[in-house]
C-alpha positions in Angstrom: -16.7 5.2 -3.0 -14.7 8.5 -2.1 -12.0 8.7 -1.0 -11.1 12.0 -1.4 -11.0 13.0 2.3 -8.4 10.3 3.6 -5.1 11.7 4.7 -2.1 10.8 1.4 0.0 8.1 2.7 1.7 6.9 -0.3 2.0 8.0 -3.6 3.6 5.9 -6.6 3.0 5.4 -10.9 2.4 2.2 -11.8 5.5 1.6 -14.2 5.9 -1.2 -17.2 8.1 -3.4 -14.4 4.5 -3.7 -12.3 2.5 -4.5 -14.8 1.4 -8.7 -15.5 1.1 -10.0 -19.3 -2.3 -8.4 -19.8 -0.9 -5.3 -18.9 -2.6 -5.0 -15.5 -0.8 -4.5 -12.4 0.2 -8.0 -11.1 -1.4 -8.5 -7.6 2.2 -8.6 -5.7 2.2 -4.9 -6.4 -1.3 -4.2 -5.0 0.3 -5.3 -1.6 3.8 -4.1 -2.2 2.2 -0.3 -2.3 -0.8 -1.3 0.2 2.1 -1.9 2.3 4.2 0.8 1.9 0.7 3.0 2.3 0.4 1.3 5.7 3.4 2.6 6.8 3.2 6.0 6.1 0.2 6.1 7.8 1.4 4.4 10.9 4.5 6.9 10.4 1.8 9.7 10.8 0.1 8.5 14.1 3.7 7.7 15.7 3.4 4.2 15.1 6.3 3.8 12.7 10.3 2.7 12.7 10.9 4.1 16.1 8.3 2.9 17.9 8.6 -0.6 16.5 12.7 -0.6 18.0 13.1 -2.7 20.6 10.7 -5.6 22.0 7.3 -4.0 20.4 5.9 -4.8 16.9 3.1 -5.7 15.0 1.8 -7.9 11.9 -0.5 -8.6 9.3 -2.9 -10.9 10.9 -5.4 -10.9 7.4 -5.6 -8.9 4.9 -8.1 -8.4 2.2 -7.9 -6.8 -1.3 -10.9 -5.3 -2.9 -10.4 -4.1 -6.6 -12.7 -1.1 -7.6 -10.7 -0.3 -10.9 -8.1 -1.9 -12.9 -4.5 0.0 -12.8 -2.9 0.1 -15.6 0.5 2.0 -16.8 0.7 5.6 -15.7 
């Protein structure tokens, strides 16, 4: 798949502290940085910390992870 023209939301190395005993990222990370991706995007359509203030919000209501590629260190 490419990916290549989807706008950047997050960025981030994988570091030894993410990685599970057979040196692969441990799933908790996979939605640790999904998450922090969907924020920055929702920061760049206006949907971020301010307009969440007050009585308006949002959730997760499923998520799904697909795994193209292992990430490993670096």
């Amino acid at each position: 798949m490419d990916f290549s023209n989807l706008p950047l939301t997050h960025k981030a190395t994988v570091e030894e502290q993410h990685l599970d005993f057979l040196q692969h990222m441990n799933v908790m990370w996979y939605t640790h940085f999904f998450d922090m991706a969907t924020w920055g995007f929702y920061n760049q359509i206006g949907f971020g910390r301010e307009y969440h203030q007050g009585d308006r919000g949002s959730f997760a209501l499923e998520q799904y992870t697909r795994y193209h590629a292992e990430l490993r260190q670096g």
